[in-house]
C-alpha positions in Angstrom: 0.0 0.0 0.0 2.9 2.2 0.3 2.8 3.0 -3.6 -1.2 3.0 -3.6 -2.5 6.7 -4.6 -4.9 7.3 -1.7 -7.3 10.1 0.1 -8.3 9.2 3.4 -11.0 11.2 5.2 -12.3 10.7 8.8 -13.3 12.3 11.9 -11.8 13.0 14.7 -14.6 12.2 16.8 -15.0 8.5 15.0 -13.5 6.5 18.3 -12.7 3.9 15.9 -12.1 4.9 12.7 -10.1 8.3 13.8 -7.3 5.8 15.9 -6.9 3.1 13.1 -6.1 5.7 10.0 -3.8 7.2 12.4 -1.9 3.6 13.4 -2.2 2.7 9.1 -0.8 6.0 8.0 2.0 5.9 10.8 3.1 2.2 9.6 2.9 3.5 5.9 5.2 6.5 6.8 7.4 4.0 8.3 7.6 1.6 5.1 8.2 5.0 2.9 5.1 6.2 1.9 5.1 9.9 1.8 1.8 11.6 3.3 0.2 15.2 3.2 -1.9 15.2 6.3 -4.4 17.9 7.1 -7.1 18.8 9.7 -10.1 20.6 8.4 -13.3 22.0 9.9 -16.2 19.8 8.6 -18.4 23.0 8.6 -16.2 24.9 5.9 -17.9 26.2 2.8 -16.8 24.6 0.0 -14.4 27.4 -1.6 -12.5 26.3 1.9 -12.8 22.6 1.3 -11.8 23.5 -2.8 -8.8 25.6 -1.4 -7.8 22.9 1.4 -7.4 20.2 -1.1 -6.0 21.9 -3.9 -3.4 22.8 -1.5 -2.8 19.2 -0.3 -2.6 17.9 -4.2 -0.1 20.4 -4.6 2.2 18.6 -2.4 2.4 15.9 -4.9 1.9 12.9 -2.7 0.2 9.3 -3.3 -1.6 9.4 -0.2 -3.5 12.4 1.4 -4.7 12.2 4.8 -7.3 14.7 5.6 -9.0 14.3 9.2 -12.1 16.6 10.2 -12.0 18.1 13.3 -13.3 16.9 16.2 -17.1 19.1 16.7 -17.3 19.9 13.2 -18.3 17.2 11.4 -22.1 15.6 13.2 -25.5 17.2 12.0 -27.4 19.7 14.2 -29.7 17.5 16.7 -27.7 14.5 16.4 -25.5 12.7 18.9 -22.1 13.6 18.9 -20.4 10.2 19.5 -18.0 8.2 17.2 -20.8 6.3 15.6 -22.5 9.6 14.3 -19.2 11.4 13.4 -18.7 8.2 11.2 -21.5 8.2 9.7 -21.2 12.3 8.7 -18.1 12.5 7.9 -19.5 10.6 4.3 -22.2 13.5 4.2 -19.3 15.8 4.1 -16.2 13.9 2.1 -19.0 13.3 -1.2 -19.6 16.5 -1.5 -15.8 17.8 -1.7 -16.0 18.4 -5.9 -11.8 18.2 -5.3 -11.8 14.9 -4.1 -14.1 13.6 -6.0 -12.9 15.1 -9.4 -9.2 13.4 -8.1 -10.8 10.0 -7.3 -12.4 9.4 -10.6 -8.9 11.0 -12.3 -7.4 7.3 -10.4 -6.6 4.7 -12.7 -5.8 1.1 -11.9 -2.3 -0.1 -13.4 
């Protein structure tokens, strides 16, 4: 996975998720894979979210790591626990048109 082109996104508040991209990523860095990490506010607009990860691609790596802050990421009137910041941090990562526009760019070789 070191040479794997990658853009992880979680929360901060996912208790489970948040911990295990953190213990991958570490091991990856370990083996030689470069990373551009990042901590972003879930509630940006998406000009921020556009600038955020165009700065991010800039760096040129395989794998971006992009985590949403802890408090930012879980709906209005919903629990904020690791199962709902899991769940909303999807609601958030579709709609960044950067992302997506570099995921479908991926090729398989």
């Amino acid at each position: 996975m070191v040479n794997c082109k990658m853009w992880i996104v979680v929360s901060q508040g996912d208790e489970m998720a948040y911990p295990g991209m953190n213990a991958i990523t570490d091991t990856l860095e370990k083996r030689g894979a470069k990373i551009t990490r990042a901590v972003w506010n879930g509630r940006a607009a998406a000009e921020e979210f556009s600038a955020d990860a165009n700065i991010m691609l800039s760096k040129g790596t395989k794998i971006n790591y992009t985590a949403l802050l802890r408090g930012s990421v879980v709906s209005p009137g919903m629990r904020d626990d690791g199962g709902s910041n899991h769940i909303c941090t999807w609601r958030i990562a579709y709609t960044i048109e950067v992302i997506r526009n570099w995921l479908f760019q991926q090729q398989k070789r």
